[in-house]
C-alpha positions, 0 to 999 in steps of 0.5 A, spaced: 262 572 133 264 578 138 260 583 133 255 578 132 253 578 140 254 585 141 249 587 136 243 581 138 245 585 144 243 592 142 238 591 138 235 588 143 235 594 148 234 599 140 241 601 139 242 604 133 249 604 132 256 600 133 262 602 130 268 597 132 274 601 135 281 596 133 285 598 138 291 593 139 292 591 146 296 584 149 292 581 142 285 584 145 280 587 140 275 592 144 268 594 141 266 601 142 258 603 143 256 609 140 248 610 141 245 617 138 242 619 144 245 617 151 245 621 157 251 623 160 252 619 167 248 613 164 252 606 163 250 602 156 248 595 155 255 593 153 258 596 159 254 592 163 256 586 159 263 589 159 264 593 167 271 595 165 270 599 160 269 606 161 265 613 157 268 619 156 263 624 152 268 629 147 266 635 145 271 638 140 273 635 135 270 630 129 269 625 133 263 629 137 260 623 141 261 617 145 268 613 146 268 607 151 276 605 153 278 599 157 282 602 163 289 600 161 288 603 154 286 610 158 291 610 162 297 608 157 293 613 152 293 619 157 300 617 159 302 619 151 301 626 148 300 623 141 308 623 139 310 617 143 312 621 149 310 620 156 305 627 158 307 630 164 302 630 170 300 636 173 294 640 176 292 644 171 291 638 166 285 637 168 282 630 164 275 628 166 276 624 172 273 616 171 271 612 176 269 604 177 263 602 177 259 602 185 258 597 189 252 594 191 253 598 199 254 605 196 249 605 192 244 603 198 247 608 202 247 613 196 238 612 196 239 612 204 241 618 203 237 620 199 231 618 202 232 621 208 233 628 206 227 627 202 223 626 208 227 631 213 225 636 207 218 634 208 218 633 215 221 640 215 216 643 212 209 640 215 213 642 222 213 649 219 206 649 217 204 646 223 207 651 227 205 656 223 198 655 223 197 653 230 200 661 232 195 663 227 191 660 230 190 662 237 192 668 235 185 669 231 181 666 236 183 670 241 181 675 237 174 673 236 174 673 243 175 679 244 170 683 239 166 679 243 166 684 248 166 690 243 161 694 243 154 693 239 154 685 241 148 682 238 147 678 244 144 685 247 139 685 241 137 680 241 136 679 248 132 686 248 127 684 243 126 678 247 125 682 253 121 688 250 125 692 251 127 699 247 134 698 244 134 706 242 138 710 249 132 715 248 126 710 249 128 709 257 124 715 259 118 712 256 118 705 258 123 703 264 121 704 271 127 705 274 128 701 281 133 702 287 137 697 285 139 699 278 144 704 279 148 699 283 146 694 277 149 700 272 155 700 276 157 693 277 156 691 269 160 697 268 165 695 270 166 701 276 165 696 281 172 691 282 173 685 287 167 682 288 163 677 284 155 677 284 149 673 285 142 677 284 137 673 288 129 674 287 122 671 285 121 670 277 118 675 274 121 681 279 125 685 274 133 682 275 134 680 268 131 687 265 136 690 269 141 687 267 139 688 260 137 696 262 145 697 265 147 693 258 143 698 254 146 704 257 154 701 255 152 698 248 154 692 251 161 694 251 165 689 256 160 685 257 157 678 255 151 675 257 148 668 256 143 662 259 144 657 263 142 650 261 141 643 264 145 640 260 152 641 259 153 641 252 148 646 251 151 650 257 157 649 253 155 652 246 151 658 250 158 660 253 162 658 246 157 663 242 156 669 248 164 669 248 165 667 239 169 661 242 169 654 237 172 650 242 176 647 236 171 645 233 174 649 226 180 647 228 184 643 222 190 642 225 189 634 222 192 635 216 199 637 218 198 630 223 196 635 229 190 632 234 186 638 236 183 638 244 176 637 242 176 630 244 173 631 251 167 632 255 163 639 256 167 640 263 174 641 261 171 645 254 168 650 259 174 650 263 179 652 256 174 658 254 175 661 261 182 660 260 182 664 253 177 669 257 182 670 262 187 672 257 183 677 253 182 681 260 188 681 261 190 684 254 182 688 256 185 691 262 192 694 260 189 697 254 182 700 257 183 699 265 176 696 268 174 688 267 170 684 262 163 682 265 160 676 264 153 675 266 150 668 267 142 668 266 137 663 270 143 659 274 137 656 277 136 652 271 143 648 273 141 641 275 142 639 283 147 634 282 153 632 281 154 634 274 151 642 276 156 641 282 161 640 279 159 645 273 158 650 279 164 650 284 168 650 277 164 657 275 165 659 283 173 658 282 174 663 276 169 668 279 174 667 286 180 667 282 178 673 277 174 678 282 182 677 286 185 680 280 180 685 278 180 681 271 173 679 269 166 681 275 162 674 273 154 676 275 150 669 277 142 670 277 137 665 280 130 665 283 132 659 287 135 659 294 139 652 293 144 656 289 146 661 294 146 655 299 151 651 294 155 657 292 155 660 300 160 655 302 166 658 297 164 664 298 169 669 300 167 675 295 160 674 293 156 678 295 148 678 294 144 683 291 136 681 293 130 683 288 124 683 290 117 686 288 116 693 286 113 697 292 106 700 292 108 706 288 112 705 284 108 698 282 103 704 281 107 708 277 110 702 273 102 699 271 100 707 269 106 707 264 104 700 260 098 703 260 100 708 257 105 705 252 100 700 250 093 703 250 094 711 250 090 712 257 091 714 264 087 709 269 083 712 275 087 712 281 082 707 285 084 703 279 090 702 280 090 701 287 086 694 287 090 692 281 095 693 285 092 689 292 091 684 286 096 682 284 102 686 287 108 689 285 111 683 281 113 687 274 111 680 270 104 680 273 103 688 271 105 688 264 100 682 263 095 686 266 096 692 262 096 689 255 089 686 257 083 690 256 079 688 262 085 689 268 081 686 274 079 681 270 086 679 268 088 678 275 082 674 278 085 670 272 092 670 275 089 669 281 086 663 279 092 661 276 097 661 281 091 657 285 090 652 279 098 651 280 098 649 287 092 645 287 095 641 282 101 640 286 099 639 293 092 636 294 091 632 299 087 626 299 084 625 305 083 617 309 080 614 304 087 615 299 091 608 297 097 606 301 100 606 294 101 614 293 103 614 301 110 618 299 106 623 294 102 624 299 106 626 304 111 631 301 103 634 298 100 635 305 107 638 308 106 643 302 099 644 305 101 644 312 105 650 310 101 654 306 096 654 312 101 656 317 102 662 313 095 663 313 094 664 320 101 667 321 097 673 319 093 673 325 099 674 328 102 680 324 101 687 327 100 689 319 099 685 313 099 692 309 103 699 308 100 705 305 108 706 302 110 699 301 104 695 300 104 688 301 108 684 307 106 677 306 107 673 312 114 669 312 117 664 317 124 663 318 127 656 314 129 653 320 121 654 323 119 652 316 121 645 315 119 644 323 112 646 320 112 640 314 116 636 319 121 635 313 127 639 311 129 636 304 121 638 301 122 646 302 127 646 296 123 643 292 117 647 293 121 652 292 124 651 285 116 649 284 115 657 285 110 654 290 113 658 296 119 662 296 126 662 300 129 670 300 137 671 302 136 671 309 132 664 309 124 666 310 120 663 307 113 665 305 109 664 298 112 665 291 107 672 290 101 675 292 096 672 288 099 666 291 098 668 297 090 670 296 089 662 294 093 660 299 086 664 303 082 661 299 084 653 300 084 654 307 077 658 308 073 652 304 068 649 308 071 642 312 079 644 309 082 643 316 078 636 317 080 634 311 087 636 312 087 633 319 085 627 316 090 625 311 094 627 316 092 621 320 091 616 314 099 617 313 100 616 319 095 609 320 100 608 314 106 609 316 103 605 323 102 599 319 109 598 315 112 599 323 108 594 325 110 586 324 105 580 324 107 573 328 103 567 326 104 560 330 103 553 328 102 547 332 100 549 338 101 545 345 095 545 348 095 547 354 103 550 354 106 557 355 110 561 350 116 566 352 118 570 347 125 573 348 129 578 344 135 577 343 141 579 340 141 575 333 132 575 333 127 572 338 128 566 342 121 562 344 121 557 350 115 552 350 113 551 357 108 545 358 102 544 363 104 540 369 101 533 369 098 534 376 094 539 373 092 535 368 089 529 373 085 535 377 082 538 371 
């Protein structure tokens, strides 16, 4: 029966032997397993069935195979040498050792165990990997930055295409017109002049980034990133990131090894970790070369004024301060408004600004000769040259598109009447018979022409509207008169960023150019202007009256009876005071 019952057992698990072992133990049979192919360590079905029996795999011998003993059994078979004496235990007999079956704790304890060393090999390695990647990955992008600043920076390409300007070194003498400013500008982008931050100040169109871009030319670009200001911060952002070749983390992968990248954030605290990179290339720049890196921001005026440009602003003026200190980095502002120099003045311990203005006569002269040259293989006549320049004046934009036409003064009636058109369209003036509705439009519009008409007769004043060396002196009035002139202080910032009027470093205000200036001549001198100027002026003011005035109506009155209206502190207080009944009988 016991036979029976092994066999329907290890059939059912696919034994295919089973020899039976008569072993006489206390009138006891044990039955022996012996399956084909068992691995060692693995207990079988019938020691399941029966935990008391143990396995010991020989190996010499006939019996090759797999033999189960009860625990007794082995240990009075290993107590026995075979000749029925007792074997004497020593060290050196080393049998296999055998052991009871586990309990359920130790084999918890034992997969614990295994576990937890599976998971400290994996976090092991993910936490090396990770480690790994990070160093390699900060060392490269400080890398990139720093080829940024070698020489041969497309950006200085692609900006001289932009400017029309020559990239070969040999070219300078037949296209630049060297200006007072551009040795000053060479040494400052060359790194030659330490301690100090810079803000270039000028009219649009004067020249400020062709020097810069000259001054970059001449070094290859070497130590030296420029890029444009923007509005928008992101923009600002991915400009800065491609003038310096930094990601902000945007090809970091960090998040396979779990690690969370830091580009969740705002545009801010991305500007302000590319300049904590910048800062580390300059010092690696400086202990290897010896000068500091450069940056130049382009059109700063294009930064809006609020407090998102505030902040983008104080936070550029911060590093600027910090770095022209330390002699790491020369940051370069460039703007045409003056409101930049008025926000970046309050910080300012060591800016210092550099003004561009037009090119005086001569050299406006010498500048027009050359395009012409360059462009039509001809020398204009010297009376040519002149109106031109009584025309247009000494504004480098203005004489590169005169000298690219065919017919130069007409070209200039056409700028002339472009920069007229301009004004108009802004600052017209209505005259009385204008809608209250456009009253505050008005207002900032006949400001701007109460203005332009104080520079018109401000030259009746002058001693001398015109030098034969320098050329034109357009009339000016400082920014405290100016805005006691148009009777409001915030509108001249404005017209100043319309490029209507223009404030310089040392707050003077006159028109943004000459040809302004002459439309300026133009509008006042039409027949019946200053009537109708004063006009508007008038209706403004019947407008103003109007909405200061306040209207009381009475109901229900007593006839006969007297009102006093009193003013009080919470309204008006009105007393009735009847007719007497005397009078009433003599009436």
């Amino acid at each position: 029966m016991v036979l029976l019952k092994a066999g329907c057992r290890l059939a059912a698990h696919g034994a295919s032997t089973l020899r039976a072992v008569t072993q006489a133990q206390r009138g006891q049979q044990h039955w022996v397993w012996i399956p084909p192919m068992t691995t060692q360590g693995r207990r079988t079905t019938l020691q399941r069935h029966n935990p008391s029996l143990l396995w010991q795999r020989q190996i010499g011998g006939q019996g090759k195979g797999w033999r189960f003993y009860s625990e007794k059994s082995k240990s009075e078979e290993d107590d026995d040498d075979g000749d029925g004496h007792p074997k004497s235990r020593s060290k050196s007999s080393s049998r296999p050792r055998y052991d009871e079956e586990p309990t359920i704790f130790y084999r918890m304890a034992e997969s614990a165990a295994t576990s937890l060393a599976s998971v400290l090999v994996l976090g092991t390695g993910f936490a090396i990997a990770a480690y790994s990647y990070q160093k390699l990955y900060k060392h490269f992008v400080l890398e990139k930055m720093s080829n940024a600043f070698e020489p041969g920076d497309p950006v200085l390409d692609l900006a001289a295409i932009g400017k029309d300007l020559p990239l070969s070194k040999t070219a300078a003498a037949t296209h630049w017109i060297p200006r007072p400013e551009q040795q000053r500008v060479d040494e400052i982008v060359a790194g030659l002049i330490c301690g100090h931050y810079h803000l270039f100040i000028g009219e649009k169109g004067t020249g400020k980034s062709s020097m810069l871009l000259e001054a970059m030319r001449k070094i290859d670009g070497d130590g030296v990133a420029m890029f444009e200001a923007h509005a928008d911060l992101e923009i600002f952002r991915i400009r800065l990131g491609k003038a310096l070749d930094y990601e902000f983390h945007e090809d970091y992968m960090g998040s396979y090894f779990s690690e969370r990248g830091p580009r969740d954030t705002t545009a801010l605290l991305d500007i302000e970790r590319a300049l904590n990179k910048v800062e580390k290339v300059a010092l690696r720049r400086r202990a290897k070369v010896g000068r500091p890196l450069v940056i130049i921001i382009n059109q700063m005026h294009l930064i809006r004024d609020d407090e998102d440009g505030k902040d983008l602003i104080e936070l550029l003026q911060q590093r600027a301060e910090q770095w022209a200190a330390s002699n790491l980095v020369t940051v370069v502002f460039n703007s045409d408004d003056y409101w930049v120099y008025e926000r970046l003045k309050q910080l300012a311990t060591r800016m210092e600004v550099l003004t561009v203005e037009d090119l005086p006569k001569q050299q406006a002269i010498a500048a027009l000769k050359n395009y012409r040259q360059r462009y039509f293989k001809e020398k204009p006549s010297s009376e040519i040259l002149e109106e031109i320049y009584d025309r247009v004046g000494g504004r480098l934009n203005f004489l590169n598109r005169v000298a690219k036409s065919n017919d130069m003064l007409a070209t200039c009636d056409e700028i002339k009447e472009v920069e007229k058109t301009w004004f108009l369209n802004q600052c017209w003036i209505l005259g009385e018979e204008m809608d209250d509705d456009v009253m505050d439009q008005q207002k900032w519009a006949a400001a701007a022409v109460v203005l332009a008409t104080a520079l018109v007769d401000r030259e009746g004043e002058m001693d001398s509207t015109y030098c034969s060396e320098r050329g034109h002196v357009l009339p000016s009035y400082p920014l405290h008169e100016a805005q006691q002139i148009m009777t409001r202080a915030d509108f001249v910032r404005a017209l100043d960023r319309l490029n209507l009027f223009s404030i310089t470093s040392k707050a003077q205000v006159r028109a943004s150019s000459v040809p302004m200036h002459l439309a300026f001549r133009e509008i006042v001198a039409q027949p019946g202007f200053r009537q109708h100027l004063q006009a508007t002026i008038d209706r403004i003011a019947a407008i103003e009256s109007l909405g200061r005035t306040r209207e009381l109506v009475a109901k229900d009155l007593v006839w006969g009876g007297k009102y006093q209206i009193r003013k009080t502190s919470g309204g008006a207080d009105i007393t009735l005071k009847e007719k007497e009944k005397d009078e009433e009988g003599d009436e």
